[in-house]
DRENDO-538801 format. One line per field, with one value per residue: residue number from 1; x, y negated, z negated of N, C-alpha, C in turn. Coordinates in Angstrom, 2 decimals. Atoms other than C-alpha are relative to their C-alpha. Layout:
i	c(NUM:...)
n.xx	c(X:...)
n.yy	c(Y:...)
n.zz	c(Z:...)
ca.xx	c(X:...)
ca.yy	c(Y:...)
ca.zz	c(Z:...)
c.xx	c(X:...)
c.yy	c(Y:...)
c.zz	c(Z:...)
//
This chain:
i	c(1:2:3:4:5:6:7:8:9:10:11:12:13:14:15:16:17:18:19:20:21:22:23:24:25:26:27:28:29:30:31:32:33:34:35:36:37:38:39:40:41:42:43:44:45:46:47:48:49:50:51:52:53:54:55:56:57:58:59:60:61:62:63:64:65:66:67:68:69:70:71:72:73:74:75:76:77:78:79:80:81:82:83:84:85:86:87:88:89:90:91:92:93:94:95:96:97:98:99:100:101:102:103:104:105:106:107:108:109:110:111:112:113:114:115:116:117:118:119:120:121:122:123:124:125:126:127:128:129:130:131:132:133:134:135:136:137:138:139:140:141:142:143:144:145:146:147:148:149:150:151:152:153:154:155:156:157:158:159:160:161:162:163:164:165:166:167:168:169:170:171:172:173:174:175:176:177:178:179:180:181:182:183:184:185:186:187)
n.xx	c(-1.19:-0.33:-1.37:-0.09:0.06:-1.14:-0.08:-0.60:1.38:0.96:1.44:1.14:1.06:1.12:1.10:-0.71:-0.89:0.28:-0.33:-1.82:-1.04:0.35:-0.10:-1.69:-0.27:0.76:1.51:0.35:-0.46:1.08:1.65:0.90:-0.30:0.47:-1.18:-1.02:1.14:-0.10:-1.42:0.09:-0.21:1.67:1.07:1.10:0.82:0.05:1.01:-0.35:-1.27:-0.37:0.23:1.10:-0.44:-0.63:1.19:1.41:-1.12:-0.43:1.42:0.27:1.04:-0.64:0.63:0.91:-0.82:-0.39:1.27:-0.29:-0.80:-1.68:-1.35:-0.86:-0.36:-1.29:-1.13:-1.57:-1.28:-0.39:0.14:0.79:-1.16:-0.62:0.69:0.42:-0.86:0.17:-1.49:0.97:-0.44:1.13:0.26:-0.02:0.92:1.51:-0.70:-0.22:1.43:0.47:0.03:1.38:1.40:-1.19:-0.34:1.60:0.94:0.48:-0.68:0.75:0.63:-0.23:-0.80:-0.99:-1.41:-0.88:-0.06:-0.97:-1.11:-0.58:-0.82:-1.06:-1.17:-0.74:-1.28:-1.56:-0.76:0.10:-1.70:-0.85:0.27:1.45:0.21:1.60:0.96:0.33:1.28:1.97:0.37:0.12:1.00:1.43:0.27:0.54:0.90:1.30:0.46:-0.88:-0.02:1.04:-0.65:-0.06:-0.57:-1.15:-0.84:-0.27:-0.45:-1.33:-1.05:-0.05:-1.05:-1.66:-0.21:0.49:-0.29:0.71:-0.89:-0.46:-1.54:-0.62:-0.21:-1.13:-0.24:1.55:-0.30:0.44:1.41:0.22:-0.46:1.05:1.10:-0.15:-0.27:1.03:0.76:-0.30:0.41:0.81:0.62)
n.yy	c(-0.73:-1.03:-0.61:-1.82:0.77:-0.52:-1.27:-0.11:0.57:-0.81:0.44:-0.17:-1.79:0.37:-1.65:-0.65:-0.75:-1.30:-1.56:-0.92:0.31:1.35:1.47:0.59:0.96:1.12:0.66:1.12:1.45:0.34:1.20:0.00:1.02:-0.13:0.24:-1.36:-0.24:0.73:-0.40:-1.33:-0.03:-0.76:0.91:0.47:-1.42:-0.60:-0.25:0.40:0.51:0.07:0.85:-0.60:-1.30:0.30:0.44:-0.97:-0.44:0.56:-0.34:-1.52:-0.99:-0.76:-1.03:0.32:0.31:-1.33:-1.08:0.70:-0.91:0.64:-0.55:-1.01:0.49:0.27:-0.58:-0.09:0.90:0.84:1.80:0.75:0.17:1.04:1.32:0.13:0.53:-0.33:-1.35:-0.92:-1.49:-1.08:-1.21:-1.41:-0.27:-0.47:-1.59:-0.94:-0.05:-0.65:-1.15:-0.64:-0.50:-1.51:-0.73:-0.23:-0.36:1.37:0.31:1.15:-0.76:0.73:-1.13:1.35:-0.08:-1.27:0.05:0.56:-0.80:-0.33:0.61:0.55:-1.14:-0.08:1.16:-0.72:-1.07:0.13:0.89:0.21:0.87:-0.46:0.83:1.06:0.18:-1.50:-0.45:0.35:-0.38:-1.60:0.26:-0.01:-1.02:-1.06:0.37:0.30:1.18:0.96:0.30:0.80:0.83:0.14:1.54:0.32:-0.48:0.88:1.29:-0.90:-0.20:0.88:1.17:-0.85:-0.65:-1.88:-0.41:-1.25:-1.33:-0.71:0.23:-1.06:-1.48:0.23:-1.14:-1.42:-1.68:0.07:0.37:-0.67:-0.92:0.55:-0.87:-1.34:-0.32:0.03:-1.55:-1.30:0.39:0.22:0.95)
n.zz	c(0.40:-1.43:0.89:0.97:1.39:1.24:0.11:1.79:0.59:-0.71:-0.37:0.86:-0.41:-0.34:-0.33:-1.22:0.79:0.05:-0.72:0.31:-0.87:-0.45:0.27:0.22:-1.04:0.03:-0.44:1.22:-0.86:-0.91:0.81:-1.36:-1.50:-1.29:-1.12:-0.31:-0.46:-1.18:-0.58:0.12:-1.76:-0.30:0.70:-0.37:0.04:1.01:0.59:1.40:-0.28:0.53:0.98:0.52:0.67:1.28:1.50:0.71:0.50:2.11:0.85:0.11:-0.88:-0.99:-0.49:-1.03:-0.92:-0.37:-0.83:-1.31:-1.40:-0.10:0.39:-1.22:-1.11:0.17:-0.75:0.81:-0.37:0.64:-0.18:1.28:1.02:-0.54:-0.33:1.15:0.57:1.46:0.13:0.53:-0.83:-0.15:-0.75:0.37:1.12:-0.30:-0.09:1.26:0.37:-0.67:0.46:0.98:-0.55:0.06:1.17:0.80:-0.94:-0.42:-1.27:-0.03:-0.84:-1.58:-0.59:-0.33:0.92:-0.50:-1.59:0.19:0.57:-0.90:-1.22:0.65:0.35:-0.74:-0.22:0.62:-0.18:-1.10:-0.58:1.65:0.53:-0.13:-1.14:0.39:-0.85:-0.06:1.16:-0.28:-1.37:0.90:0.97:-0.30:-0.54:0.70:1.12:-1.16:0.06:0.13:1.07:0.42:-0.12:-1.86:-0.37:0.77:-0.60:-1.47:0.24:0.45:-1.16:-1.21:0.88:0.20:1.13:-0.22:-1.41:-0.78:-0.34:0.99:0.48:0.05:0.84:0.88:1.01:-0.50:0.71:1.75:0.39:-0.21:1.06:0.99:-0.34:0.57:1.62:0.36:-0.26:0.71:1.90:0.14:0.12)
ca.xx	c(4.24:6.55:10.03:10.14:9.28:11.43:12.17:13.82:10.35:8.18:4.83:1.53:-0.55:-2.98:-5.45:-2.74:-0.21:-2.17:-1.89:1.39:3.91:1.76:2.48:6.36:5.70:4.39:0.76:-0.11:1.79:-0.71:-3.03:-4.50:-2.86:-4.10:-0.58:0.09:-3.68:-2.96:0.20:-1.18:-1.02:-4.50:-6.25:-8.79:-9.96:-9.29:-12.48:-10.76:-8.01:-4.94:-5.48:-8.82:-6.99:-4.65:-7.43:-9.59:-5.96:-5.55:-9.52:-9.30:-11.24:-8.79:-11.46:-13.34:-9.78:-8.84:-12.24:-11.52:-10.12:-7.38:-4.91:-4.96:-4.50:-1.79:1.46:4.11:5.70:6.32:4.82:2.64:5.39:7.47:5.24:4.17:5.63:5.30:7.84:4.50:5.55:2.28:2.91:4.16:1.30:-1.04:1.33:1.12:-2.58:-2.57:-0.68:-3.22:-5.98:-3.63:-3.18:-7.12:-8.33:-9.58:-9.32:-11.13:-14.05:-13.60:-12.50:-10.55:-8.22:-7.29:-7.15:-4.96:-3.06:-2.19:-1.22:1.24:3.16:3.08:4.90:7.45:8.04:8.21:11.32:12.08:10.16:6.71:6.16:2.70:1.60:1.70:0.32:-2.78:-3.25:-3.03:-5.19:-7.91:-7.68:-8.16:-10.65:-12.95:-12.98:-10.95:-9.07:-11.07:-8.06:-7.68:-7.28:-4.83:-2.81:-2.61:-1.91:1.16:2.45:2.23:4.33:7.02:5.81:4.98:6.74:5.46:8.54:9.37:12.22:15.06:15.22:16.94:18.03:14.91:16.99:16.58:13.07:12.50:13.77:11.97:8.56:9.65:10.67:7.44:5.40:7.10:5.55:2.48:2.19)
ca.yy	c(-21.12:-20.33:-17.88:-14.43:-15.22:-14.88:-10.68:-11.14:-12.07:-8.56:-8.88:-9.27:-6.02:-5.76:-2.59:-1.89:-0.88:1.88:3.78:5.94:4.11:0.77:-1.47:-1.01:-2.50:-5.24:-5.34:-7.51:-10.42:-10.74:-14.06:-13.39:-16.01:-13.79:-13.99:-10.14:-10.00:-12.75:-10.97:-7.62:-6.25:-3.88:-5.80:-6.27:-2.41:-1.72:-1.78:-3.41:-5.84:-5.89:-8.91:-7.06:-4.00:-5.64:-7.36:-4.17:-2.53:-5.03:-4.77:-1.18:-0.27:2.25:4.89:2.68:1.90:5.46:6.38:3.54:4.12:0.81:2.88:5.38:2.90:0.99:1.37:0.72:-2.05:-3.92:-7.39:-8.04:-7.24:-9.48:-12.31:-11.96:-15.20:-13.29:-10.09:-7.89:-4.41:-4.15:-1.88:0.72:-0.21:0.65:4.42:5.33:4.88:6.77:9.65:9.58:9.92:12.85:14.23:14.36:15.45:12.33:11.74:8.83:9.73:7.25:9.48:5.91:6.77:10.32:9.07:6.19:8.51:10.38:7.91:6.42:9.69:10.20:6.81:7.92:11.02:10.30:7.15:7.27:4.54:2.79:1.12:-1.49:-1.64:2.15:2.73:0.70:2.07:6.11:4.50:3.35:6.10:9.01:6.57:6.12:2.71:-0.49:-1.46:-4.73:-6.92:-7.06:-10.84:-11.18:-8.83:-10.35:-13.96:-11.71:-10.57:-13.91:-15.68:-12.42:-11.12:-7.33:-5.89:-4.36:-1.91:0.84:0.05:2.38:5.98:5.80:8.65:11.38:14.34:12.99:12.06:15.08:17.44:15.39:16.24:19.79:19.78:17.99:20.72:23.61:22.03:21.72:18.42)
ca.zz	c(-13.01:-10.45:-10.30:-12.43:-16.03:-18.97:-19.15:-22.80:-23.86:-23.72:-22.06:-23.66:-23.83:-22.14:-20.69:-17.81:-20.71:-21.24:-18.43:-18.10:-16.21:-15.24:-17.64:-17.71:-14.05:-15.07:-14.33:-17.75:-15.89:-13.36:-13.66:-9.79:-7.29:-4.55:-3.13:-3.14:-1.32:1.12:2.23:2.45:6.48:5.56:3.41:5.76:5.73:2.02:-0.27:-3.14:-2.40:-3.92:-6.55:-7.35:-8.13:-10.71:-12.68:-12.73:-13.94:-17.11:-17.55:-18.00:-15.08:-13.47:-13.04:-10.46:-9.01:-8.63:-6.97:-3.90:-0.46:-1.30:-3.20:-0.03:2.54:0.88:3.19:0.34:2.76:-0.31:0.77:-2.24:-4.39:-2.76:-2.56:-6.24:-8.33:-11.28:-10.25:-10.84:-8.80:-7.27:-4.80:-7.20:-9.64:-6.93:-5.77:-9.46:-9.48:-6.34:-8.01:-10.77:-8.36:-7.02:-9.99:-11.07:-7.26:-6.70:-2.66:-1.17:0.58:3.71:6.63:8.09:5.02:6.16:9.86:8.58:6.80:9.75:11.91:9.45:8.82:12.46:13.00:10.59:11.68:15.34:15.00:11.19:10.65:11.01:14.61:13.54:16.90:17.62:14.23:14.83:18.04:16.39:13.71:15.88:18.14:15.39:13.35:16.58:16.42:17.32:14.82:13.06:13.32:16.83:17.31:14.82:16.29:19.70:17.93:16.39:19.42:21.60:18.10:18.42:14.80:16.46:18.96:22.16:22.06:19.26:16.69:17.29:15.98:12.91:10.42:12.38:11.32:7.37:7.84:9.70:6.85:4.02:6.13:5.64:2.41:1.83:3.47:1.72:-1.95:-0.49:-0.31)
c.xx	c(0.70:1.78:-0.65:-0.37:1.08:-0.02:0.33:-1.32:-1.08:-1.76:-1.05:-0.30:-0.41:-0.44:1.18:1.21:-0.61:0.02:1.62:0.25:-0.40:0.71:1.55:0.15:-0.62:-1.32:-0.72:0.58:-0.38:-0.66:-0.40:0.09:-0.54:1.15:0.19:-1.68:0.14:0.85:-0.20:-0.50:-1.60:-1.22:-1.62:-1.32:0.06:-1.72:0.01:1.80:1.57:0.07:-0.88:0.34:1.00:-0.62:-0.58:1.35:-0.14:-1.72:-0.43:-1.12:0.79:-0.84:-0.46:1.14:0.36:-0.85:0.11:1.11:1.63:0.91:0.53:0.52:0.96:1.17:1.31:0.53:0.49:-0.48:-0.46:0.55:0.79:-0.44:-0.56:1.02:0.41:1.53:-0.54:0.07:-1.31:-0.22:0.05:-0.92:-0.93:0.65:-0.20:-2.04:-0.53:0.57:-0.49:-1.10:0.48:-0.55:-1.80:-0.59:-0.67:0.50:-1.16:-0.24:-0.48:0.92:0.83:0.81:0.87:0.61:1.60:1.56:1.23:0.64:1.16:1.26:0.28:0.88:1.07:0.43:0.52:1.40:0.20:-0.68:-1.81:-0.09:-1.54:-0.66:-0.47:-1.14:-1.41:-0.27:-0.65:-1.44:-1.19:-0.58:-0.77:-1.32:-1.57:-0.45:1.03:0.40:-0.46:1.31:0.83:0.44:0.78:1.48:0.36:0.84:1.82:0.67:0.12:1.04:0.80:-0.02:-0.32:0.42:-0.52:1.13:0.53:1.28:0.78:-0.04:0.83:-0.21:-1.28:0.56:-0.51:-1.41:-0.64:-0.26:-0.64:-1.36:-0.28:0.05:-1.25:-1.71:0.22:-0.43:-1.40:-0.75:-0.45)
c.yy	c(0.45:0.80:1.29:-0.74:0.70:1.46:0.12:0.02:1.95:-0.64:-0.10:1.32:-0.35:2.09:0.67:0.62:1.52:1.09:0.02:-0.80:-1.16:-0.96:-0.05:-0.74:-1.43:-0.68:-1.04:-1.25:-0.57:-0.90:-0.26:-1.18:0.55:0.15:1.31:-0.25:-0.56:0.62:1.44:0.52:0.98:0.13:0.17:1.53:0.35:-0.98:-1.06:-0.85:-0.14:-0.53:0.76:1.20:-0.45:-0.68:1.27:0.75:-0.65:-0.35:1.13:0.92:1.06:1.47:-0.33:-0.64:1.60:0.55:-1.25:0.34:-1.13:0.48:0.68:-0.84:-1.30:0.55:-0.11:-1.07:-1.06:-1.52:-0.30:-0.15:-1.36:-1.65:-0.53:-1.45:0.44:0.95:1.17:1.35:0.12:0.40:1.34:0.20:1.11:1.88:0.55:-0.11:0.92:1.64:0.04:0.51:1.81:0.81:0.86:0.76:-0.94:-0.49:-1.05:0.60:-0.85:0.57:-1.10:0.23:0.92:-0.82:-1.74:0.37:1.02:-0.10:-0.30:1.05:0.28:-0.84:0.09:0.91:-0.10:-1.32:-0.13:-1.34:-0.62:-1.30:-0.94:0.28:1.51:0.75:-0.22:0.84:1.42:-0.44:-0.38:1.44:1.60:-0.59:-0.28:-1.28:-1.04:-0.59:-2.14:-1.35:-0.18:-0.99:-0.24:0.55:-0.69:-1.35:0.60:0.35:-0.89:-0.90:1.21:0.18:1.57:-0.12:0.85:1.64:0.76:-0.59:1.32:1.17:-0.28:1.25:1.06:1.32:-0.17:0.01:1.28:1.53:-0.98:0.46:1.28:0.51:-0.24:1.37:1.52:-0.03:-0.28:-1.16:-0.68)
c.zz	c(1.27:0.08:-1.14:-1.49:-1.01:-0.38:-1.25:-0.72:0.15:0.58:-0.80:0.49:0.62:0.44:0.71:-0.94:-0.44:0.73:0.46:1.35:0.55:-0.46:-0.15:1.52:0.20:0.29:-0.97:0.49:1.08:-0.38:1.44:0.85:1.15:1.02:0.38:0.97:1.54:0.83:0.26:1.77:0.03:-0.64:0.51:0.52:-1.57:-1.15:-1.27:0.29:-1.14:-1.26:-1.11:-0.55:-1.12:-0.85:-0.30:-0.82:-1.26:-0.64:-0.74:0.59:1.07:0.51:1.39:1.25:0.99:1.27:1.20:0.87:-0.35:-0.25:0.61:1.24:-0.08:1.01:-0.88:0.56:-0.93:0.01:-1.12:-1.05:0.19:-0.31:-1.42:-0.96:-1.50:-0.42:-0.20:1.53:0.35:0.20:-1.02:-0.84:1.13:0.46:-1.29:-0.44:0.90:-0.38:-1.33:0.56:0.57:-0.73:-0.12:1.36:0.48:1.82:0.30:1.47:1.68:0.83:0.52:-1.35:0.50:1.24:-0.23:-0.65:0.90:0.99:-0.29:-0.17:1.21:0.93:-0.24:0.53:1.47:0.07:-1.84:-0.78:0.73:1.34:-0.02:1.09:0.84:-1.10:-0.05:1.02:-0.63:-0.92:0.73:1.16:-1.08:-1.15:0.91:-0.05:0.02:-0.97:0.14:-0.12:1.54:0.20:-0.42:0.63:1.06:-0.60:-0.75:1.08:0.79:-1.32:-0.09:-1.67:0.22:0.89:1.10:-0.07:-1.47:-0.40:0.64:-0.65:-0.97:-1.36:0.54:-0.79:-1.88:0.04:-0.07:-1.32:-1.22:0.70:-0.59:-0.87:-0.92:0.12:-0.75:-1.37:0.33:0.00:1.32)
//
């Protein structure tokens, strides 16, 4: 099958219709190409790869999704979405699974999540946006350990897919003030 499928058509059920707000993103249209997985930039630290998280989704295993570090170390950059031939949102399946875990208290007990967590926000906050090769760097620095894709990286920066030099600053004062706004709610 390849291309978006017929939208006039509703989806089959399935398990992932049951939880609030999944299945209007289409997780029942999943049949596991692996493409959002293949395409995923941190794959190779998460517990539970993308693919694997949208079958256990229309199995109705979202307890044992919730309780893994993948849904925290998701970055949102959209690739798996993207790459999906289906049109299956998986990034936001997997953000709305991460504000269920949220929701319940549920934090994932691999300190390489926090420590990834911290690098990433201070990428953003620092040029408005997320610099990869800074981020790893932050990320292996606060995780005490090189990050595990090392070679890859290098073969990325000698084909000009990572840059040695920061993108430009762009919108800091907005980002800046979202931080804040985020901090004042506690979050």
């Amino acid at each position: 099958m390849t291309g978006n499928p017929d939208r006039s058509q509703p989806p089959l059920s399935s398990a992932a219709d049951s939880v609030p707000g999944i299945g209007a993103l289409g997780a029942s249209l999943c049949f596991s190409c692996h493409k959002c997985s293949s395409g995923c930039p941190v794959v190779e630290d998460m517990d539970i790869a993308p693919h694997q998280i949208m079958a256990m989704v229309g199995a109705g295993l979202e307890g044992e999704v919730l309780g893994s570090s993948a849904i925290w170390l998701c970055t949102g950059c959209q690739t798996c979405t993207t790459r999906c031939p289906n049109g299956v949102d998986v990034a936001s399946v997997i953000e709305a699974l991460k504000q269920q875990a949220a929701a319940a208290g549920i934090r994932a007990g691999d300190r390489r999540v926090a420590a990834f967590h911290r690098a990433f926000l201070a990428s953003v906050r620092a040029r408005g946006r997320v610099h990869e090769l800074a981020l790893m760097a932050r990320y292996a620095a606060k995780a005490r350990r090189p990050p595990e894709g090392l070679r890859l990286g290098v073969k990325m920066l000698r084909k000009g897919k990572l840059s040695l030099l920061p993108p430009r600053k762009t919108a800091t004062q907005e980002i800046r003030q979202l931080f804040e706004e985020a901090k004042g709610e506690g979050r």
